[in-house]
Every structure is written in structure tokens, then in C-alpha cells.
C-alpha positions as CSV (number, residue, x, y, z in Angstrom):
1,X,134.5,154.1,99.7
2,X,136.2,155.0,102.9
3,X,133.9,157.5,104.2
4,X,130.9,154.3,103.6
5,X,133.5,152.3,105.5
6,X,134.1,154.7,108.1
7,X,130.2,154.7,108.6
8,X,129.7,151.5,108.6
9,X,132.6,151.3,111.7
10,X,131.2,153.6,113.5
11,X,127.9,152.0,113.3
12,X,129.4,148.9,114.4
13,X,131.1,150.4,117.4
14,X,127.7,152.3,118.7
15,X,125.7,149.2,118.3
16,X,129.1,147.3,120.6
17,X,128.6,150.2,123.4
18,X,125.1,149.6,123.4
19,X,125.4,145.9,124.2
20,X,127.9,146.3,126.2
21,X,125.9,149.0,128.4
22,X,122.9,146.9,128.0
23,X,125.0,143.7,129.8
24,X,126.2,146.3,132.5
25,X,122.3,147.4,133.4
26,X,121.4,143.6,133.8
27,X,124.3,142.6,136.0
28,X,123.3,145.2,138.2
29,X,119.8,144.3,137.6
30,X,120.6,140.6,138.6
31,X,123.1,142.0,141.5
32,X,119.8,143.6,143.2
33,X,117.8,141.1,142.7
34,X,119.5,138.7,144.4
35,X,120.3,141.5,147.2
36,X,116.2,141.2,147.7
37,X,116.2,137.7,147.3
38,X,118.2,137.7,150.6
39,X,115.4,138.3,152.4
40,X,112.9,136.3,150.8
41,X,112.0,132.6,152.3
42,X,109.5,129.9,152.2
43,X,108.8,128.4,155.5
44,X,108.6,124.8,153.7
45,X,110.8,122.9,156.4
46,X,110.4,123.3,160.3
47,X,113.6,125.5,161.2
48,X,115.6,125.4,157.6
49,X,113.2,127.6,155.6
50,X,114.2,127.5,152.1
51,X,115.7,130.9,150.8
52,X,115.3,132.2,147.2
53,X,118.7,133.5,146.6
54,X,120.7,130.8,145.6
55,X,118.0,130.1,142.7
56,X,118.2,133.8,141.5
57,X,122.0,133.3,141.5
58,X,121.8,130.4,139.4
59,X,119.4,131.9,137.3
60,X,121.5,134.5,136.7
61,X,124.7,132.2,135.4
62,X,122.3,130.2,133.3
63,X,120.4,133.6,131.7
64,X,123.5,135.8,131.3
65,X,125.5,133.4,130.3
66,X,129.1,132.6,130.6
67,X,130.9,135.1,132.8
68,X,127.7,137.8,133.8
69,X,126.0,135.8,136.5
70,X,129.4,135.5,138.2
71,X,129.8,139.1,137.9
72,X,126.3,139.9,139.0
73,X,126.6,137.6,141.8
74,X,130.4,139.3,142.7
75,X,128.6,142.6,142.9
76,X,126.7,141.5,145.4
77,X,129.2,140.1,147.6
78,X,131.5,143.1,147.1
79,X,127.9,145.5,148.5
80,X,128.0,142.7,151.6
81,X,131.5,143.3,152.2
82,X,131.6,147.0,152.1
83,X,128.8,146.8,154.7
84,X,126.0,147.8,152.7
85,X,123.0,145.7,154.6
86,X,122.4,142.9,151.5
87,X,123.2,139.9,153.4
88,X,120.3,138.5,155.8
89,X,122.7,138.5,158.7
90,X,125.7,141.0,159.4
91,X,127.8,142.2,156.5
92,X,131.2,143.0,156.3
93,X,134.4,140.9,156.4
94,X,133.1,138.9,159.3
95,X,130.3,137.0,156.8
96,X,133.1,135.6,155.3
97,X,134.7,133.9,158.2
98,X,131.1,132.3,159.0
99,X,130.1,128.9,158.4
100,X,128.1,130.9,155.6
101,X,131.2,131.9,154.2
102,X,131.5,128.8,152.6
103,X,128.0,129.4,150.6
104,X,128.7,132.8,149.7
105,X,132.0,132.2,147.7
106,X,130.3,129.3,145.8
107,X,127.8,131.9,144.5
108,X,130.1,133.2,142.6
109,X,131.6,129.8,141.5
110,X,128.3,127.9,141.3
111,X,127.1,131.1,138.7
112,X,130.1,131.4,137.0
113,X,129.6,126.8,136.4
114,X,126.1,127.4,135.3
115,X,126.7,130.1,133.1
116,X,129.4,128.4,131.1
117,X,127.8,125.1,130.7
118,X,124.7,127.0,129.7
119,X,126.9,129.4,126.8
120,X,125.7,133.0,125.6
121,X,121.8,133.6,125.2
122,X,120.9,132.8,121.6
123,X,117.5,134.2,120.1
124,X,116.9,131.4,118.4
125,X,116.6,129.3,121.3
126,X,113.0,130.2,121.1
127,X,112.3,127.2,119.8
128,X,114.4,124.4,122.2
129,X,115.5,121.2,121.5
130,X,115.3,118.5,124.0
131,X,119.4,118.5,123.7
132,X,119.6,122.6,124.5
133,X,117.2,121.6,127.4
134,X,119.4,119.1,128.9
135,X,122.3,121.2,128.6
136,X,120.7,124.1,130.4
137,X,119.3,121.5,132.8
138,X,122.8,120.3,133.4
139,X,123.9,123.9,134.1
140,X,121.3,124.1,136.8
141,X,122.0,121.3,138.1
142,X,125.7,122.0,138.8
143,X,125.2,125.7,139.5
144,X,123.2,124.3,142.5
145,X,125.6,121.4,143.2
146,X,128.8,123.8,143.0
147,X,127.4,126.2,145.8
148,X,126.4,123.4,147.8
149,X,129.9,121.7,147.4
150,X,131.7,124.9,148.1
151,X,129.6,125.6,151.5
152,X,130.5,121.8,152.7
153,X,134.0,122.3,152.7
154,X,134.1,125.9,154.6
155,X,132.0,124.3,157.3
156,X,134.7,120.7,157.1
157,X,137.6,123.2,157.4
158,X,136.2,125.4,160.2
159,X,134.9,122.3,162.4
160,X,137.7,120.1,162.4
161,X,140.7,120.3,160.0
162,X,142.2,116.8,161.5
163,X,139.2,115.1,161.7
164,X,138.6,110.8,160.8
165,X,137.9,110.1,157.8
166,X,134.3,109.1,159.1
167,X,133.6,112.1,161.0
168,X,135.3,114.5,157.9
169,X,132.6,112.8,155.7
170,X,129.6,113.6,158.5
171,X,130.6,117.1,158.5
172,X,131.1,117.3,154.6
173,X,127.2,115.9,153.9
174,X,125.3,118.4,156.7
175,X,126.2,120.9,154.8
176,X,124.6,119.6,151.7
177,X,121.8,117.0,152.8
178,X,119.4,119.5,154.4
179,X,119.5,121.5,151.9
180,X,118.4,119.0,149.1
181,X,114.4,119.0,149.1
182,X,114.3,122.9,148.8
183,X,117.2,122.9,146.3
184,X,115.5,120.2,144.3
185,X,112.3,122.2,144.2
186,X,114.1,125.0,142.9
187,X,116.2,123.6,140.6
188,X,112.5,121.9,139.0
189,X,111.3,125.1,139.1
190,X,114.9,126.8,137.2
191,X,114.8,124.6,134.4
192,X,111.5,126.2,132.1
193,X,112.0,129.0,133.5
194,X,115.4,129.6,132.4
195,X,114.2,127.8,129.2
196,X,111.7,130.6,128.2
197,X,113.4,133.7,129.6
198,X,117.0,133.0,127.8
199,X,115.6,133.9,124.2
200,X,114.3,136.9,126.0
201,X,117.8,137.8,127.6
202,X,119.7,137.2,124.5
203,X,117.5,139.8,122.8
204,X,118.9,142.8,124.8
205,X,122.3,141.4,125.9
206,X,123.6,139.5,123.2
207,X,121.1,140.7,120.2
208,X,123.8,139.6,117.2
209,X,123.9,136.1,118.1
């Protein structure tokens, strides 16, 4: 009886590693993606082209689930700030201070939203209701809406930290206005995306479930 126990443990703890090295290989996986992504753009608006990377990092939160996509998009940052040429515009320490700085910290708190409203991949999600496809809707939605958010108030502190009310809430809304039309595309685009590639996810990251 114990050695079928013993077995039967150690079964359970190789199949744990393997998941656990599988989750590993696609936050890295996502973390380089969304290093390319940097550098990908669609000329759609006259001097604001719209940039893929905040809809990989999204994606990310949303197919990962929970805490991954944070992590994937944390790996990234952490490459930026050791140098390592990921960002579109200089690296380092200094991207931080930008008026992009802003943007880049809400990837990993605009992930980290969308992955938890979103939950762990589940194979059978295969089949989606109308209600799982609201929810992973939602998590788009405020993936998008937390970077955004997070952005607005880097560039509100860095302009003008005593500024009227008035002015405080001109300064809050460029930072997110412009940036609607592309961000609603995307976030169109997101939802069946994320819809169909979860089950496929879940399969090598979170295969119990």
C-alpha cells in the first residue's frame, strides 16, 4: 500500500513540475512577445499610430490567467530596465521617469486586472457561454481601461501637481482620449480571440482544471 502511495505521489509531483515549467516557458513566451510587439504599429491615425503592445499585454492577463500575464508583462519591464533594447524608445531607468512611465507601470497592473477578472484557463471553456464571454469581455475591457488610467495620472503628476481642478481634468483625459479609437479596435479584436485561444492555453498551463 505505501509503496502504491509513494507512486502515486511521485506521479503527482512530476506532473506539478511539469505544469509549473510549462507556465514558466509561456510567461517568457508572452514576455517576448510583447518585447516585439514594441515595435509593431498600424499607421491608422495621422501622428498617433496605434501600437500592438498593450493588446498583447492584455492578452496575456486574460489567457494566462490570474497572476501570469502580470508576470509576463513584469519580465518585460525588468529586460527594459536593465537596458536590454525592448522598449521602442530608450531603456533603462530614465523610461520610467517619462510621460510613458505612466503606461508602462499600468502594464503590469492593467494585466494583472484582466487576468483576475478573467480566472485560470479552463478546458472546458471550449464550449462558451454568453456569461463566460461577458466576463472575459469585462476583463478586456478593464485591462485596457487600467493601463490607460494608470498612464493619465503619471502625465497629471508630471505636468502640474497644483493644477485647477479644470485644467487637472484636461490633463487627466489627453492621456486617455486619443487613445480610444485604436484601443477600441483592439479591444473588438481581444474579445474572440481570447475566447478561442483560452481552452487552448489551459491545455498546457493549467491541464487539471
Amino acid at each position: 500500500m505505501n509503496i502504491t502511495s509513494n507512486k502515486v505521489q511521485i506521479k503527482d509531483n512530476t506532473q506539478t513540475v511539469r505544469i509549473v515549467s510549462r507556465q514558466g516557458v509561456f510567461i517568457s513566451l508572452f514576455a517576448a512577445l510583447i518585447c516585439v510587439s514594441s515595435f509593431w504599429t498600424i499607421p491608422l491615425i495621422p501622428g498617433l499610430p496605434i501600437v500592438l503592445k498593450n493588446l498583447v499585454i492584455v492578452l496575456a492577463g486574460v489567457l494566462l490567467g490570474t497572476w501570469r500575464g502580470a508576470a509576463a508583462a513584469a519580465l518585460f519591464l525588468l529586460a527594459g530596465m536593465l537596458g536590454i533594447p525592448v522598449f521602442a524608445n530608450a531603456g533603462g531607468i530614465a523610461a520610467f521617469l517619462s510621460p510613458a512611465g505612466g503606461y508602462m507601470i499600468g502594464y503590469v497592473a492593467g494585466a494583472l486586472a484582466a487576468g483576475f477578472i478573467a480566472g485560470t484557463p479552463l478546458i472546458k471553456d471550449k464550449k462558451p457561454t454568453l456569461m463566460y464571454t461577458m466576463r472575459i469581455a469585462a476583463a478586456l475591457f478593464i485591462g485596457f481601461a487600467v493601463i490607460l488610467v494608470c498612464g493619465s495620472l503619471w502625465l497629471l503628476y508630471l505636468n502640474d501637481k497644483s493644477a485647477e481642478p479644470k485644467a487637472a481634468a484636461g490633463i487627466f483625459w489627453s492621456g486617455i482620449v486619443p487613445f480610444i479609437p485604436g484601443d477600441g479596435i483592439k479591444f473588438i479584436l481581444s474579445i474572440p480571440l481570447a475566447v478561442t485561444l483560452r481552452p487552448i492555453a489551459a491545455c498546457y498551463i493549467h491541464p487539471r482544471a
